[in-house]
C-alpha distance (Angstrom), angle and dihedral (degrees) to the residues before:
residue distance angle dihedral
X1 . . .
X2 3.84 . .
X3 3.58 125.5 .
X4 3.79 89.2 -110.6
X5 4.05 93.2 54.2
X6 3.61 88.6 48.8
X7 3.81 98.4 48.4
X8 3.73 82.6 52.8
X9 4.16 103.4 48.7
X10 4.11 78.2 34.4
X11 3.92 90.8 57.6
X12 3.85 91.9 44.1
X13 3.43 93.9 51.0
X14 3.64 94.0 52.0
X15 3.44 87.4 43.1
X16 3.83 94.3 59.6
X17 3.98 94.6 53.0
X18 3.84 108.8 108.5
X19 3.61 123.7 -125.1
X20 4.00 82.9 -96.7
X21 3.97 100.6 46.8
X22 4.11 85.7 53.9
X23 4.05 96.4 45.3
X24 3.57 93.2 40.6
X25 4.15 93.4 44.1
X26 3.99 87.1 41.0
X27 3.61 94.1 54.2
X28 3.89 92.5 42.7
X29 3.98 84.1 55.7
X30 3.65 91.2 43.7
X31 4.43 87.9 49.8
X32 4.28 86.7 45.6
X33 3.96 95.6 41.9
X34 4.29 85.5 61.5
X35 3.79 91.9 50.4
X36 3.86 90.6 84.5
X37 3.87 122.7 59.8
X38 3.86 87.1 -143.0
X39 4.24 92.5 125.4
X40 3.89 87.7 57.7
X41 3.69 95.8 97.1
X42 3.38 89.2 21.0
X43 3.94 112.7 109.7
X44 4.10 108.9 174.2
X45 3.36 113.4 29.1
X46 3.85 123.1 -172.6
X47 4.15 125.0 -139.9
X48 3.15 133.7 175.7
X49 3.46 119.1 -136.3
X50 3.88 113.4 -133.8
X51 3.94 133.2 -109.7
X52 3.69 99.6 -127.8
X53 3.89 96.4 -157.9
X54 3.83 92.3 60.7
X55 3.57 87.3 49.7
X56 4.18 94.0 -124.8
X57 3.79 118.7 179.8
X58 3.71 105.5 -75.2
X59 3.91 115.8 -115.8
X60 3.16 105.3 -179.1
X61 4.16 100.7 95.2
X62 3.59 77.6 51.5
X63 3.70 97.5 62.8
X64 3.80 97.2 32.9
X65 3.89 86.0 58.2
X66 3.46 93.4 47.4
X67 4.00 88.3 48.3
X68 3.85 85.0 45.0
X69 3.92 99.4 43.3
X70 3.82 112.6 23.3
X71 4.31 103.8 32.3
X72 3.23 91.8 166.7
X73 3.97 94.3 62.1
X74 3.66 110.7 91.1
X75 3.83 115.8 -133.2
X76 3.71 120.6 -143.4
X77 4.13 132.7 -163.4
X78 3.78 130.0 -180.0
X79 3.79 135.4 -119.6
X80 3.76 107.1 -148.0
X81 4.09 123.9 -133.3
X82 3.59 102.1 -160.1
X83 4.08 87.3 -173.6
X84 3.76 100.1 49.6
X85 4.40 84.2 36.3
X86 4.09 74.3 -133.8
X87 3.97 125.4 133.5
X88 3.73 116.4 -158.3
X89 3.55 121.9 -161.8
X90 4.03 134.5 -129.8
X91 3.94 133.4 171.9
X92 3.85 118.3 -81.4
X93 3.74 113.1 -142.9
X94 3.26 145.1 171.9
X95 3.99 88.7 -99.0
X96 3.50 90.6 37.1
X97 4.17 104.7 130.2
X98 3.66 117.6 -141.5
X99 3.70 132.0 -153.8
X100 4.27 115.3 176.5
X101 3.91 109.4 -122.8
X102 4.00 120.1 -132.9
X103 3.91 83.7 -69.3
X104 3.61 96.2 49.0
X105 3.73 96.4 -109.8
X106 3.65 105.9 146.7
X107 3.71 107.2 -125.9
X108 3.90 127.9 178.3
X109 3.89 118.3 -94.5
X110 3.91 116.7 -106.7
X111 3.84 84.7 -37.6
X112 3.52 119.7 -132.5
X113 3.41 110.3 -144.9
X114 3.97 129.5 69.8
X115 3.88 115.4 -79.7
X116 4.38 105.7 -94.0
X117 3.88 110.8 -127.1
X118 3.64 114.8 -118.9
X119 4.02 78.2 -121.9
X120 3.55 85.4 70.5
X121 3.54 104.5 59.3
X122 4.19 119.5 90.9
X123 3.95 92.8 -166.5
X124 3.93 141.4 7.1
X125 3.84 126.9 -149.0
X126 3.28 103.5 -146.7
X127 4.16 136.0 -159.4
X128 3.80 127.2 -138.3
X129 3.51 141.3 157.1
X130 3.60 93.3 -137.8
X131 3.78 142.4 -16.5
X132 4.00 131.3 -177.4
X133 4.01 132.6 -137.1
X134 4.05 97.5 -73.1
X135 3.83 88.6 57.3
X136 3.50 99.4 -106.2
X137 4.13 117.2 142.1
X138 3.75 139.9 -163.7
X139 3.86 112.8 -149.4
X140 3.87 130.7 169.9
X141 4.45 88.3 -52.5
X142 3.32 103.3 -122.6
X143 4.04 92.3 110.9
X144 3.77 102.7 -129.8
X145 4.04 94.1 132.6
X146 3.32 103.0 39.3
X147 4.07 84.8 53.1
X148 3.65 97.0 47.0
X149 4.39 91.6 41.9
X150 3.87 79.6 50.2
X151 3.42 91.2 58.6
X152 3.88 97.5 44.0
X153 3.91 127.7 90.7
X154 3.61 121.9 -69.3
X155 4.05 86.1 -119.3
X156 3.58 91.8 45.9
X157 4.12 114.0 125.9
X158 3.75 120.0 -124.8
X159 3.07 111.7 -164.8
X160 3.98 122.8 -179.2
X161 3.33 124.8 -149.2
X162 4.11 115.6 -148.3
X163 3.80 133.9 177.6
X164 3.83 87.1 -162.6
X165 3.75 137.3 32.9
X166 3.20 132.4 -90.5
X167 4.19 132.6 -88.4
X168 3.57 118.7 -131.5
X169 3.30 107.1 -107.9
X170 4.16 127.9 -9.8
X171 3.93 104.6 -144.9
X172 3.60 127.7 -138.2
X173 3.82 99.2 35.0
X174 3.76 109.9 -169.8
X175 3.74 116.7 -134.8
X176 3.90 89.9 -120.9
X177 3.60 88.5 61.4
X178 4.05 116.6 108.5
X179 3.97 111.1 -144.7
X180 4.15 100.1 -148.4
X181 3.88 126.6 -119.3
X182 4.24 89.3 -110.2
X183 4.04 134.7 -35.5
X184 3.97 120.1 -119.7
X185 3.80 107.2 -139.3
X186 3.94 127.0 -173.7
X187 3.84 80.7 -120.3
X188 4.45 103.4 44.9
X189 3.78 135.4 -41.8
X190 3.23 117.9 -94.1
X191 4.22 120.1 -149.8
X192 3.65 121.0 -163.9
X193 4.00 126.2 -161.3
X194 3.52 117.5 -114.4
C-alpha cells in the first residue's frame, strides 16, 4: 500500500476507537512508557499534546506523572507555523494556558517564556498514525516532525507513541523521513536501530 492509502485506512481506524478503546489504550501506553528508566538522564523532554477529535494517544498522564515524579524534568510543547511548516517549542507547566490551533492541537497562549532550541531537548514523544518494524512512521503528511526530529541532536530519543502495532514495512520512505529511537505500544515497546 502507499503511504497515502495507509494514512487513510490508518485514520479510519483510529477514527473507529471509542472514547474507551483510546483512554484505556492511552493509559496502557502511558503504564508501558514508565517501564524503562530512559528519562533518567533525560532533562527536556518534548510531548505532544493530543488532538482529541482524531482520537490520538492521550499524553497527558504522561506529563502529569512526569510533573508528579521527575520535577526537575522540564516539559516542552510546540506552537505550530503552518506558513514557515516550522514548530517552535516553549515550556509546558502546570500554569501553562492552552488554546487548540485550527487542528485542535492544544498549544500554549502567547507563551511567555523564550522559544527552547530543538538543541535543547534530550527526548521527543512523538505522534503517528502508523509506523512499521524499522521505525519509520506515517503521520497526518504535512512534515512538521520529521523537520523538527531533523533538527534535533544526533543522541536525541524519539520515541513514538502508537495505539496499535506496527506493519512490516511502510514502502516508499522518503529520505526526509526520521525513523524514531523505539515506539511505546499498549501491548510492548518497540526499539529500532539507527
Amino acid at each position: 500500500m502507499t503511504k497515502a492509502e495507509l494514512r487513510r485506512q490508518y485514520l479510519a481506524l483510529r477514527k473507529g476507537l471509542s472514547a474507551e478503546v483510546v483512554t484505556e489504550r492511552s493509559q496502557q501506553i502511558c503504564q508501558r512508557f514508565f517501564e524503562q528508566d530512559w528519562l533518567d538522564g533525560e532533562d527536556t523532554v518534548h510531548v505532544f499534546l493530543p488532538i482529541q477529535r482524531q482520537n490520538e494517544v492521550n499524553t497527558w498522564p504522561i506529563v502529569h506523572r512526569i510533573w508528579h515524579d521527575f520535577p526537575q524534568k522540564q516539559v516542552v510543547v510546540s506552537v505550530t507555523d503552518p506558513e514557515a511548516h516550522r514548530l517552535t517549542h516553549y515550556a509546558l507547566t502546570p500554569d501553562t494556558r492552552l488554546i487548540d490551533n485550527r487542528w485542535g492541537i492544544p498549544e500554549p497562549i502567547a507563551p511567555e517564556s523564550a522559544a527552547i532550541s530543538t538543541k535543547h531537548i534530550d527526548a521527543v514523544l512523538v505522534p503517528l498514525l502508523l509506523f512499521d518494524q524499522l521505525g519509520h512512521r506515517i503521520g497526518y503528511g504535512g512534515g512538521f516532525y520529521d523537520r523538527f526530529l531533523a533538527d534535533c541532536r544526533p543522541d536525541c530519543l524519539s520515541m513514538g507513541l502508537s495505539l496499535f502495532e506496527p506493519v512490516d514495512k511502510i514502502e516508499s520512505i522518503e529520505p526526509t523521513d526520521v525513523p524514531m529511537t523505539g515506539c511505546v505500544t499498549p501491548d510492548r515497546i518497540w526499539f529500532f536501530s539507527k
